[in-house]
N, C-alpha and C positions, 0 to 999 in steps of 0.2 A: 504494500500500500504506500501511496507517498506520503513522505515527510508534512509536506504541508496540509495545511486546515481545508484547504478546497480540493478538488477534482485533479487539478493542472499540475502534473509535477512540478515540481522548483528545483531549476539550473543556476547553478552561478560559473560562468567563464573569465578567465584570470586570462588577458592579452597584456604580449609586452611592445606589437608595434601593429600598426595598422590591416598589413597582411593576414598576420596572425590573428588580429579580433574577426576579419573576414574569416577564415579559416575555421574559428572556436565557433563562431556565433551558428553561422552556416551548418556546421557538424548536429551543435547541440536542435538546430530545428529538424536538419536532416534521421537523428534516431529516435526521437520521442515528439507528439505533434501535440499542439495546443500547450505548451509548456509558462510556465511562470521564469524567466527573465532576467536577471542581475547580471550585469556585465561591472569588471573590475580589470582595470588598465592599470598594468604596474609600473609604478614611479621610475623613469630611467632616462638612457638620451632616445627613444625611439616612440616614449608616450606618442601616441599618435595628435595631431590637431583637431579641433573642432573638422575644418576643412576635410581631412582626411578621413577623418568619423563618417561624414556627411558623403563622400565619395563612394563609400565601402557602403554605405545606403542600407545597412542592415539594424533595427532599430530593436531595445531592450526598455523592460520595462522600470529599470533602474539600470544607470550608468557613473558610475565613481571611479576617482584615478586613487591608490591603493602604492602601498607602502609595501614589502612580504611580511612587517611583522599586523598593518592593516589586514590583510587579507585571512593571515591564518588566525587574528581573532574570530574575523565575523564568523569563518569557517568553525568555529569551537562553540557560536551560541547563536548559529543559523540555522533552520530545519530542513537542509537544500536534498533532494532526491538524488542528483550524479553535479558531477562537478569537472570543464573542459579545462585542464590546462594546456592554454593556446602557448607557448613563450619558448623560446632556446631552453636548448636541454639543460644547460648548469641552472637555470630558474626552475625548472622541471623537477631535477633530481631536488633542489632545495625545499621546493615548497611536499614533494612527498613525504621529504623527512621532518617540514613543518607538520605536515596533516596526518600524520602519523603519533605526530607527539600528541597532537591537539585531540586526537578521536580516541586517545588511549583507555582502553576499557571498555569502551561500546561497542555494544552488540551486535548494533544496526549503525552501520554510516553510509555515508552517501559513493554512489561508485562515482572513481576517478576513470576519466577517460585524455590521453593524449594522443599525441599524431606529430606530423609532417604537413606544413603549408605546401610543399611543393617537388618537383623533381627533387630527388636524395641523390646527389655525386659529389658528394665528400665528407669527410668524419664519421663514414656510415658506422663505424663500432662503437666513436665515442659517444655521436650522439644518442644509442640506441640503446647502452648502458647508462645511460642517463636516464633515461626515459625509463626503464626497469623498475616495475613496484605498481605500475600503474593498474586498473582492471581490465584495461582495454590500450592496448597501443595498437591506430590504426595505421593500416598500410592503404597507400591509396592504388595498387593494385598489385595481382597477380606476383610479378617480377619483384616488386618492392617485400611482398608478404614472405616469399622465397628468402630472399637475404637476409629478413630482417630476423627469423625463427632461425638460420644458422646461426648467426652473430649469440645468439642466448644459446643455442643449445653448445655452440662452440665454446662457452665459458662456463658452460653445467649449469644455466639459471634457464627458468621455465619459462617456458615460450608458447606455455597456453594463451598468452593475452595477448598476441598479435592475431589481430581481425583483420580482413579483406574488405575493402570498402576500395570508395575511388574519390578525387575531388570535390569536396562537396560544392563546386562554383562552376561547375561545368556545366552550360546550358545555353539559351538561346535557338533562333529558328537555322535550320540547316541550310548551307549555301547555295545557291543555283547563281550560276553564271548568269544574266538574262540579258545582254546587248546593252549594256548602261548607256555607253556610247553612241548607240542609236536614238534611245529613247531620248539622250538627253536630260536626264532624269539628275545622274552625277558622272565626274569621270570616273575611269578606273583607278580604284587607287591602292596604293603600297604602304601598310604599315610597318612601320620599325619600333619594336618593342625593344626599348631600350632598359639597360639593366642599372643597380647603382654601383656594385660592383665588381661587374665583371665587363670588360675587361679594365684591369686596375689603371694604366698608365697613361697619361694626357697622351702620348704618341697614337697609341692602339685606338684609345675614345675617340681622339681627332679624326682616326681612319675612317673608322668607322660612320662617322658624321659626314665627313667628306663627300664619302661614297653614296648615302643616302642624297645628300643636293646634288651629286653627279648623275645620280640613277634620273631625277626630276629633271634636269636638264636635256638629258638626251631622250626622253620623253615629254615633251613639254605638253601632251594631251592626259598624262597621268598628273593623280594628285600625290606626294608622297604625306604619309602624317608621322613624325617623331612622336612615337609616346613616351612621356615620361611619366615615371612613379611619381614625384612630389618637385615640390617648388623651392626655392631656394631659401635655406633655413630649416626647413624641413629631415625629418629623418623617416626612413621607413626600417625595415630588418635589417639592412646591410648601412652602415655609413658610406655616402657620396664624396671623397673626397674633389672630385673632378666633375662639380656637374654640366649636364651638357648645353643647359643656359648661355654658362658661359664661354662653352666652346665654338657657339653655333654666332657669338657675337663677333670671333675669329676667325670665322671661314672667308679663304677669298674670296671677295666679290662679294658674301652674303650670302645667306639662302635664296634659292632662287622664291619667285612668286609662288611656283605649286610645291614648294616643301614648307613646312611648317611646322612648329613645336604644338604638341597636344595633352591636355590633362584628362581626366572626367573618369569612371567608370568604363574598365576593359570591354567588357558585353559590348558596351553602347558604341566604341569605336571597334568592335569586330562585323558589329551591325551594316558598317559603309566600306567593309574591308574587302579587297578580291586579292590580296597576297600579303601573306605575316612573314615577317621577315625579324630573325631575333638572333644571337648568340646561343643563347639557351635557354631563355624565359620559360617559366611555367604559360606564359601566354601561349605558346607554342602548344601546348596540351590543348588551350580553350581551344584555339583555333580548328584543332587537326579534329576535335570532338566535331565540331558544326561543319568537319570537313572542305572548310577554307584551304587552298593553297597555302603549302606553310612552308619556308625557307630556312634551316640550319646552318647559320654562316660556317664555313671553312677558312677564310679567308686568313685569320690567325692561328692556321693550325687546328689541328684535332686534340686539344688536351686536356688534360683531365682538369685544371685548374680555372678551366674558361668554362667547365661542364658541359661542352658539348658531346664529348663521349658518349654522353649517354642515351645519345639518338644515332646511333650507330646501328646499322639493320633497319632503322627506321625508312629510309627513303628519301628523307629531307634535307642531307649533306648537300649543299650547293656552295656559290659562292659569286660575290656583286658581279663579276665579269661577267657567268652565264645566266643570272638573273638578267643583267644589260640587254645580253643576246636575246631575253624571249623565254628563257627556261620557266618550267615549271614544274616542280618535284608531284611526283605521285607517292603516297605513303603506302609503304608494305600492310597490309591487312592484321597479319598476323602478328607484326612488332605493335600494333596498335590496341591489337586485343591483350596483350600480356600487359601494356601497358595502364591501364583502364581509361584507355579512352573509349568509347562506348559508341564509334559514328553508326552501330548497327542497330541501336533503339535499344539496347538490354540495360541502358543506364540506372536504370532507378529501381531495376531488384541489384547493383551492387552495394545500397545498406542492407538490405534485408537476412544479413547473419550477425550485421553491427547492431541492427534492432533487437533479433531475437535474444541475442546476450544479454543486452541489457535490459532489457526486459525481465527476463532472468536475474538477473541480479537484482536488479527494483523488488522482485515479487520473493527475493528468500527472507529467510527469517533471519539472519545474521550474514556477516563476512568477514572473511580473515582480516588480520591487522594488515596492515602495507607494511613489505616486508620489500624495500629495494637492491640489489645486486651488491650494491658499494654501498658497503657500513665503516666503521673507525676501526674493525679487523680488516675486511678486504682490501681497503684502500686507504691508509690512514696517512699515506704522503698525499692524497689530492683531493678526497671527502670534506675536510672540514676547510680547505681554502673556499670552497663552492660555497660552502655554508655559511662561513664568514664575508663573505661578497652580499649575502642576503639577510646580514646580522646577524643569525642563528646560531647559537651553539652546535657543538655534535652531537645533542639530545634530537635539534630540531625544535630548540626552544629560542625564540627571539631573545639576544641580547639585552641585557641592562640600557636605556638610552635609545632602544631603538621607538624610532617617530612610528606614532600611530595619530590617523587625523579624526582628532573630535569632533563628533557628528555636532556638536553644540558650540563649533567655534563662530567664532559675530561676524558677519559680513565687513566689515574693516579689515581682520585676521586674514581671513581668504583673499582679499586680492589684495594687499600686501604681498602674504606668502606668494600668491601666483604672480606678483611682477618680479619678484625677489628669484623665483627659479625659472621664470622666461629668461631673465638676463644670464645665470647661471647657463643656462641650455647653450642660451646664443654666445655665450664665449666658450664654451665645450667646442659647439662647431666652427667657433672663426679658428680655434686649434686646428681641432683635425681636417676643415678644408685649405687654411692658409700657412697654418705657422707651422704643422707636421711634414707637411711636404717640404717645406723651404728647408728645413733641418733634416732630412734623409739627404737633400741634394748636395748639401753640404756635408754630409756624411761622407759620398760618391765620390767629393773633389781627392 
């Protein structure tokens, strides 16, 4: 039965950046319907903005930004039914050993469910023992669920809680080509899904940018669109140190008239899209779902650090030269179905064993304690760093000192405090976009 006093189970989702509350929020309507609502954005450099919130278009019936020693109170005297942690694995692994401490002794608590925002091509072990202890660690498909159950059975920890599910953001109406250019209607156009970072180096990002107003000029009947994650100031999962703002103020000449920089919800510009063109973006998943032309640059190389490896077998390896010429990648069927990309309509029974679990778990009479991989035996050189980055003892007890924010603080307190860590933020990032870089390069001399 649920926790709470009504009908609706009660979710609360703990995000650490905008993708990621997309990601939680999404999941948590995706396995249980008609649900009750708390969203909890943890305090860090990736807090998402209002803007961003508003972008991700996914709305809760309570929304608070949260501290870890915030969150693992409410979590101690809430009556929530399952609980998403959206957030990087070292937040992941912290807050299990928070809610671990916190649910200590009850019989009945709420199931934990974690995941992956996107393509997994890198840290696949660390993040995955991170993530250990959860009741549900989802894969978002086939291939992913594969790796992710050796990684645990490879180190002797239980790999009954990796579920098969797929994106829960994957949707929109299927593509048909239909003569744009006759109708008149719009041109054809070319999105480039741009990442924040990948690839890291102003040299590569400039290429890359280049190529995109080159691709528009030698087509001056095409539209191209830059899409970008976030605005400058902003942070999403990855830090920007090079955004392409300011690169595209650098290109010779300019951008031409039919390229342009674009923000908004991914759907809505796949909406006017007839070829996705990315490095590696999980965009690339949306697109090859609604069976869009979708392009896997090569152009830097095949590497694992740029994560296009990971569409290898896929079909979509190309690169701007034979894009230039007129190419047009067809995707392998089959790297598509391991993938969970779903262009053959089976999408939406891929929750339908993430529901039945939990469901299952909602409906028992009790559940084991959260028991994660890496304790103060297994790991006691790297365990309690992680924990101490989130205040926490190696109990899983918040620190003496650690900030919790009082529901009853006065409207002067709050935006005070909120101008006081806007300005904190925005020298964090005039670091890591202006002052980090100038001190590597002088590193180099």
């Amino acid at each position: 039965m649920p926790a709470s006093s009504s009908n609706r189970p009660r979710v609360a989702v703990l995000a650490d950046s905008d993708t990621r509350w997309k990601w939680g929020a999404l999941t948590a309507n995706r396995l249980v319907s008609d649900i009750q609502f708390d969203g909890y954005l943890l305090r860090g450099r990736a807090t998402p903005t209002p803007r961003q919130l508003d972008e991700v278009g996914v709305r809760a019936d309570s929304l608070r930004e949260a501290t870890a020693a915030d969150f693992l109170r409410a979590m101690g005297r809430e009556p929530y039914d399952f609980v998403v942690l959206a957030c990087v694995g070292g937040a992941v692994q912290a807050m299990l050993h928070g809610l671990a401490r916190a649910w200590h002794g009850r019989e009945k608590r709420p199931v934990v469910i974690t995941g992956y925002v996107g393509v997994v091509y890198e840290k696949l072990a660390d993040g995955l023992l991170l993530r250990h202890g959860a009741d549900l660690v989802l894969a978002n498909s086939r291939h992913d669920a594969d790796r992710f159950r050796d990684v645990y059975e490879g180190v002797g920890a239980d790999s009954g809680s990796v579920t098969e599910t797929a994106l829960p953001f994957l949707g929109g109406a299927p593509y048909k080509e239909s003569g744009y250019k006759e109708s008149g209607d719009r041109p054809y156009t070319v999105t480039f899904a741009a990442q924040p970072s990948v690839p890291v180096s102003r040299a590569d990002r400039g290429y890359l940018l280049r190529r995109a107003a080159g691709h528009a000029r030698r087509h001056p009947d095409r539209e191209v669109l830059v899409k970008l994650r976030s605005k400058p100031g902003e942070h999403t999962t990855h830090i920007e140190e090079l955004p392409y703002q300011k690169l595209a103020a650098k290109v010779p000449g300019g951008l031409p008239a039919n390229c342009r920089l674009v923000y908004g919800h991914m759907g809505e510009v796949l909406d006017r899209t007839d070829l996705l063109v990315t490095v590696s973006s999980t965009a690339a998943l949306e697109s090859l779902h609604r069976r869009i032309p979708t392009a896997v640059l090569t152009d830097l190389g095949i590497r694992e650090i740029l994560g296009n490896h990971h569409f290898l077998g896929s079909g979509c390896l190309a690169s701007w030269d034979e894009l230039d010429a007129g190419h047009r990648p067809e995707p392998d069927p089959r790297w598509l179905s391991r993938q969970g990309v779903a262009a053959d309509g089976q999408y939406e029974t891929a929750f339908d064993e993430a529901r039945a679990r939990v469901a299952g778990l909602l409906a028992a009479d009790r559940l084991p304690p959260i028991k994660p991989y890496y304790t103060p035996a297994t790991a006691p050189g790297y365990l309690p760093g992680i924990l101490a980055r989130h205040h926490l003892d190696t109990q899983g007890e918040p620190l003496p000192g650690a900030s919790a924010v009082s529901e009853e603080t006065g409207s002067i307190r709050r935006v005070v405090r909120s101008a006081v860590r806007d300005v904190a933020r925005g020298a964090y990032r005039h670091g890591v976009q202006r002052v980090a870089p100038v001190i590597r390069r002088m590193g180099e001399l």
